[in-house]
MDAnalysis code that builds the backbone (N, CA, C; Angstrom):
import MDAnalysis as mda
import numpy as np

u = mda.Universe.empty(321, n_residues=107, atom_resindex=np.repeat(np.arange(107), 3), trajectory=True)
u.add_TopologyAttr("name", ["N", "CA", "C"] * 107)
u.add_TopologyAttr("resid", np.arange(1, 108))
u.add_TopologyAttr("resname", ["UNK", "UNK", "UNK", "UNK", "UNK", "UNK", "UNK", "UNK", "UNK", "UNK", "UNK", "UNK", "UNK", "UNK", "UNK", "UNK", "UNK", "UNK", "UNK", "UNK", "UNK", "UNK", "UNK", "UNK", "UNK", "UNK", "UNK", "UNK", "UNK", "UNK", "UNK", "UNK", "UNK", "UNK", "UNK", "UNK", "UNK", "UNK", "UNK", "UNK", "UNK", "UNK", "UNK", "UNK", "UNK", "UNK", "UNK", "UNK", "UNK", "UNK", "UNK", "UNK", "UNK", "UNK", "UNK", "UNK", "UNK", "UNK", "UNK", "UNK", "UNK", "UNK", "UNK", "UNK", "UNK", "UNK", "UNK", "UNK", "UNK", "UNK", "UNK", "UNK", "UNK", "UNK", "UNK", "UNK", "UNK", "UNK", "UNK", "UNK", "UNK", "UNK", "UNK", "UNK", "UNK", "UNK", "UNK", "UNK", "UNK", "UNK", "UNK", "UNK", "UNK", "UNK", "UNK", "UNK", "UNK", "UNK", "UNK", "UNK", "UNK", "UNK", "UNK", "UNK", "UNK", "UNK", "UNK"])
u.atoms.positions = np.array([
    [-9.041, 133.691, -106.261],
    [-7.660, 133.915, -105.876],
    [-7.121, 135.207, -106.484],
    [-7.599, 135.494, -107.814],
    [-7.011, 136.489, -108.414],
    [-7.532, 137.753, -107.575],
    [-8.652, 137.816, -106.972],
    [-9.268, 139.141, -106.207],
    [-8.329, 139.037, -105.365],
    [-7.709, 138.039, -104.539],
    [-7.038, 138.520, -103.228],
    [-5.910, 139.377, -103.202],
    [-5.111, 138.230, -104.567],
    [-4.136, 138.963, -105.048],
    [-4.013, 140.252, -105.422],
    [-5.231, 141.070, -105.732],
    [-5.202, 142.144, -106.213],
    [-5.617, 142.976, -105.357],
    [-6.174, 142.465, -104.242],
    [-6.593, 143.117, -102.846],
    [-5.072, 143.376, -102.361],
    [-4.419, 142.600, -102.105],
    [-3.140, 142.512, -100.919],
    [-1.984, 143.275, -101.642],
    [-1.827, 143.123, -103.059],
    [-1.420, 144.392, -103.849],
    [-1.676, 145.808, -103.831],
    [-2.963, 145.987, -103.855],
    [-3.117, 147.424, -103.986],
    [-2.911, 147.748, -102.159],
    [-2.955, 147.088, -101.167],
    [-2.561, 147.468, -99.756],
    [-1.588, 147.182, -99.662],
    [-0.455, 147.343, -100.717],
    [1.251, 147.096, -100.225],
    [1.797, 146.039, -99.478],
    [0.868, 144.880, -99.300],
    [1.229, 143.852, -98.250],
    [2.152, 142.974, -98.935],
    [2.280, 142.825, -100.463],
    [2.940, 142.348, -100.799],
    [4.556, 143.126, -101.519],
    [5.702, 143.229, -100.880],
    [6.570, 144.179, -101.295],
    [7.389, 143.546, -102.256],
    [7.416, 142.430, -102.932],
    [7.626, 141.663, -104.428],
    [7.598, 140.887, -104.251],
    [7.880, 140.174, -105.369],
    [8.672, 138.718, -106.331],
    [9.404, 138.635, -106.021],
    [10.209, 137.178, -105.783],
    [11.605, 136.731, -105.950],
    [11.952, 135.802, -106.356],
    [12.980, 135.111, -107.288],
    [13.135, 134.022, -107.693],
    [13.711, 132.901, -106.636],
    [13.306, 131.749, -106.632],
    [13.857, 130.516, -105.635],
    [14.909, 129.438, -106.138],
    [15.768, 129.851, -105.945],
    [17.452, 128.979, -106.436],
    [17.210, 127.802, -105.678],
    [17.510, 126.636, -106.506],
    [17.777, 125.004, -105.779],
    [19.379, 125.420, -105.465],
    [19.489, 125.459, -103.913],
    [20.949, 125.331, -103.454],
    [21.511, 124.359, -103.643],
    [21.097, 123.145, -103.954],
    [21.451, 122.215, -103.626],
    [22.424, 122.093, -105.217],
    [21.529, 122.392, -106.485],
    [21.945, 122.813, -107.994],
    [23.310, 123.218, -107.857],
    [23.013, 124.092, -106.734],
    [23.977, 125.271, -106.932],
    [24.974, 124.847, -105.830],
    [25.393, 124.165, -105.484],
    [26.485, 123.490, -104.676],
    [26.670, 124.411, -103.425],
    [25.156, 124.137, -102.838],
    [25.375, 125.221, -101.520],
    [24.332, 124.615, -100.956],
    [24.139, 123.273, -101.038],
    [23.168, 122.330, -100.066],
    [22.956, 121.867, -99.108],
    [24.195, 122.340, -97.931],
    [24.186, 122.487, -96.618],
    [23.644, 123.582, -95.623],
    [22.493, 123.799, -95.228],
    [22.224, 125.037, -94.607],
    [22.790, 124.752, -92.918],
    [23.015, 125.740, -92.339],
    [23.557, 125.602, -90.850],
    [23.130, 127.384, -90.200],
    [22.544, 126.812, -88.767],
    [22.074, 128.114, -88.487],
    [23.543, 128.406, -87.111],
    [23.863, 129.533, -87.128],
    [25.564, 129.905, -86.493],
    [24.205, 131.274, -85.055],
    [24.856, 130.587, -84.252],
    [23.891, 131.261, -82.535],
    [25.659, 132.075, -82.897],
    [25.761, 133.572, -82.681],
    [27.111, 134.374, -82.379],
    [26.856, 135.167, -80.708],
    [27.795, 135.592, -80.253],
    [27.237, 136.531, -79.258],
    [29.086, 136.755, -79.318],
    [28.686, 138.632, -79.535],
    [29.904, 139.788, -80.046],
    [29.108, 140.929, -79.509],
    [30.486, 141.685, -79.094],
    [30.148, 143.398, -79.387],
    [30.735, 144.041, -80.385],
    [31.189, 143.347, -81.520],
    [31.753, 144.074, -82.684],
    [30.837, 144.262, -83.804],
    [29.163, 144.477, -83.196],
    [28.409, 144.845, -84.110],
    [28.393, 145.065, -85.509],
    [28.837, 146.082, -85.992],
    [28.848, 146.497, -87.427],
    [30.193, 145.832, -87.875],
    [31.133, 145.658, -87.459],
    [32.024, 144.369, -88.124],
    [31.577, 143.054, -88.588],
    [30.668, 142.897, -87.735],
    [30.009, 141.375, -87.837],
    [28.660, 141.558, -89.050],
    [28.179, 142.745, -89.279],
    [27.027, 143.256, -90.086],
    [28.234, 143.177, -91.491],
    [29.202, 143.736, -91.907],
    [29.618, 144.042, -92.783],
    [30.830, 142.829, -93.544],
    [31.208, 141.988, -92.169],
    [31.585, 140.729, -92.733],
    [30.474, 140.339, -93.323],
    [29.367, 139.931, -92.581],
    [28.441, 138.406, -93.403],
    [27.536, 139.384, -94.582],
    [27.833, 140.945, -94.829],
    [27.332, 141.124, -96.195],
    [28.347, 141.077, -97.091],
    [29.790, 140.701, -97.362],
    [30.675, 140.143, -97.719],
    [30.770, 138.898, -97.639],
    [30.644, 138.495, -97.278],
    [30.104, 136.259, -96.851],
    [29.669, 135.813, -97.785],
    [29.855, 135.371, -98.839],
    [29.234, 134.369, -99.637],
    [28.182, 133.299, -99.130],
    [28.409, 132.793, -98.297],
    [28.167, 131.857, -97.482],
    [26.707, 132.046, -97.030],
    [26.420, 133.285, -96.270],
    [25.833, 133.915, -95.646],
    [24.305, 134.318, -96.384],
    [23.563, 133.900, -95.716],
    [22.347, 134.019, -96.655],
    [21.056, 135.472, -95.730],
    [21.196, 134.994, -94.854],
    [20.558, 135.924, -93.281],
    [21.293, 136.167, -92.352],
    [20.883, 137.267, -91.491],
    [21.498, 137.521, -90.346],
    [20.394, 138.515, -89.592],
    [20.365, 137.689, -88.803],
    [19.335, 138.703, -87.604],
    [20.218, 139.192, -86.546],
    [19.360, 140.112, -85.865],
    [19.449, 140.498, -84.473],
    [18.565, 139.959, -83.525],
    [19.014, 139.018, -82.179],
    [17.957, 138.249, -82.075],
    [18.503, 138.933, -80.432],
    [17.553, 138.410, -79.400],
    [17.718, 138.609, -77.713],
    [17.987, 137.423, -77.275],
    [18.791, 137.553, -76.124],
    [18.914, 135.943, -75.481],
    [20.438, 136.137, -75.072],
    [21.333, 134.733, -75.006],
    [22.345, 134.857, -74.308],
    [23.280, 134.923, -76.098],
    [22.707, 135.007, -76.895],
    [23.679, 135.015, -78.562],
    [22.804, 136.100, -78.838],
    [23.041, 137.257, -79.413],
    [22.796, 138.268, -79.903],
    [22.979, 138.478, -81.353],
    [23.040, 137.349, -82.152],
    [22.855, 136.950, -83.946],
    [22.706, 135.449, -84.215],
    [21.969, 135.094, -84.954],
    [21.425, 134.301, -85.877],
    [21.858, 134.308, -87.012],
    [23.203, 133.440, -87.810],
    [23.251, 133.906, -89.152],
    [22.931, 132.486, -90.129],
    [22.132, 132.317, -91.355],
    [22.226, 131.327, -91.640],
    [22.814, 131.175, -92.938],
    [23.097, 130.134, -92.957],
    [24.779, 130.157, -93.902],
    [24.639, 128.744, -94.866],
    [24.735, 128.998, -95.739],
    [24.588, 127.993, -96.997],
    [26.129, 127.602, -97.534],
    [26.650, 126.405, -97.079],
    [27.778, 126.201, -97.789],
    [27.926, 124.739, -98.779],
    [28.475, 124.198, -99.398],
    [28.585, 122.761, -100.111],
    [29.323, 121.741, -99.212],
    [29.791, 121.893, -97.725],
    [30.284, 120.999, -97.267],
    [30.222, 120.934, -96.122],
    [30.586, 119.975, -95.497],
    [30.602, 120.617, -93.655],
    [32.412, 121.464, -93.634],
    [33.387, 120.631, -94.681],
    [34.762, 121.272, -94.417],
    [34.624, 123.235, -94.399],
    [33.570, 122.828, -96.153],
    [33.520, 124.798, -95.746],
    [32.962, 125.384, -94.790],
    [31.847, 124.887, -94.198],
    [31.393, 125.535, -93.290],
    [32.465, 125.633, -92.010],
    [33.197, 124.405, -91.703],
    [34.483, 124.421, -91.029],
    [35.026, 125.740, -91.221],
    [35.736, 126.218, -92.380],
    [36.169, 127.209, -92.783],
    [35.645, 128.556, -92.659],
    [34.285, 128.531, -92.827],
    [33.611, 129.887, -92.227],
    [33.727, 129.795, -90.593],
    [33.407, 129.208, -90.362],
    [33.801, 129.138, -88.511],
    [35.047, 129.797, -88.578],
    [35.762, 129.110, -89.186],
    [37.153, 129.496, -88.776],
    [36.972, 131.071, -88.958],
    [36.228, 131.851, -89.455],
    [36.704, 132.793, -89.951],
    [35.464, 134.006, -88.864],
    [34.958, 133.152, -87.787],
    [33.898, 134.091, -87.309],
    [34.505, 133.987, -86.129],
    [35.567, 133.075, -85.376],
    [36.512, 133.281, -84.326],
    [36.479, 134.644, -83.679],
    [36.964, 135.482, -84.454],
    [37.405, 137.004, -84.119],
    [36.411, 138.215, -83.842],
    [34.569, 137.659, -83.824],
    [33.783, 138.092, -83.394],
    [33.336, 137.692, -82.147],
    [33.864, 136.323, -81.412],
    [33.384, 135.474, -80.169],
    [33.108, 134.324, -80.476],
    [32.433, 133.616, -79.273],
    [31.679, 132.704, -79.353],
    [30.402, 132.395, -80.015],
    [30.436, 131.135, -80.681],
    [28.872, 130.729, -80.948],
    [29.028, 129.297, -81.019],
    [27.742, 128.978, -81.686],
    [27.359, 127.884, -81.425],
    [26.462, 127.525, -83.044],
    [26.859, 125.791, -83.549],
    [26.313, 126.039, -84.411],
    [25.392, 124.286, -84.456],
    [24.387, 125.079, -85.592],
    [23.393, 123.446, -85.907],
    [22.851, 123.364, -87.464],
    [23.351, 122.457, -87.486],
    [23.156, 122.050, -88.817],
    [21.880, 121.840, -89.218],
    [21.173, 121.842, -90.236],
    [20.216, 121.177, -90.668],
    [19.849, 120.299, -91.255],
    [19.362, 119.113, -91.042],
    [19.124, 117.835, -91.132],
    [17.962, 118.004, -92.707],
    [16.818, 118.296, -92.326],
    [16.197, 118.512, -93.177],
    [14.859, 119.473, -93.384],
    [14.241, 120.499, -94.270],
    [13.825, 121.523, -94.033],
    [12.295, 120.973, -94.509],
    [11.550, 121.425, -93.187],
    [10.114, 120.793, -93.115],
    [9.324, 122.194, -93.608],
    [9.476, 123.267, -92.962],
    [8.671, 124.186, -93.786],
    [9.758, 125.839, -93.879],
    [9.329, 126.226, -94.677],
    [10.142, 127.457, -95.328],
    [9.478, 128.223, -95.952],
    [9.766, 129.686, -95.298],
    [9.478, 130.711, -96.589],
    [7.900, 130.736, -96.465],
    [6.997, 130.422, -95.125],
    [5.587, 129.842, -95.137],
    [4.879, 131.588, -94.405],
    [4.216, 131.872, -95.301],
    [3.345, 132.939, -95.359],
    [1.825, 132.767, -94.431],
    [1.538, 133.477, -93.620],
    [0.123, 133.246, -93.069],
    [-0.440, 134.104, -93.463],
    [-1.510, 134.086, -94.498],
    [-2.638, 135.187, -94.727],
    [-3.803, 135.306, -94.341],
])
């Protein structure tokens, strides 16, 4: 194992470390993935890097043009972030029940 590791290192495949927070510890144990579709692009980029909440945000294709996924401690807050993504459009949101795989690497 240690050769691979030192293989996939010296070919840059690996671009770091990161530490893994229990959200749940941390009173942010609700994940919910938010479907948006806006043309206020970089408003919507520069809210959810201001977002607490806000953990990702893609650019995705389809009839919603973002993916953001959002870590809050309640469904009320997450209520409250909705409330607050109104003024970019419509979306659509789904909660997560429970997380079967994550963060899963194919080498």
């Amino acid at each position: 194992m240690d050769d691979l590791m030192d293989d996939i290192e010296e070919r840059n495949i690996i671009s770091g470390y990161n530490t893994t927070f229990s959200l749940r510890e941390l009173n942010r144990g609700t994940t919910t993935f938010v479907l948006l579709k806006t043309e206020h692009c970089q408003a919507l980029a520069d809210f959810c890097r201001d977002a607490m909440e806000v953990t990702d945000l893609f650019r995705i294709s389809g009839e919603y043009n973002y993916l953001i996924k959002v870590q809050t401690s309640s469904i009320e807050e997450l209520a409250e972030f909705q409330d607050s993504l109104i003024k970019f459009g419509p979306s659509k949101s789904h909660i997560s029940l429970k997380n079967i795989l994550e963060n899963r690497v194919m080498l």
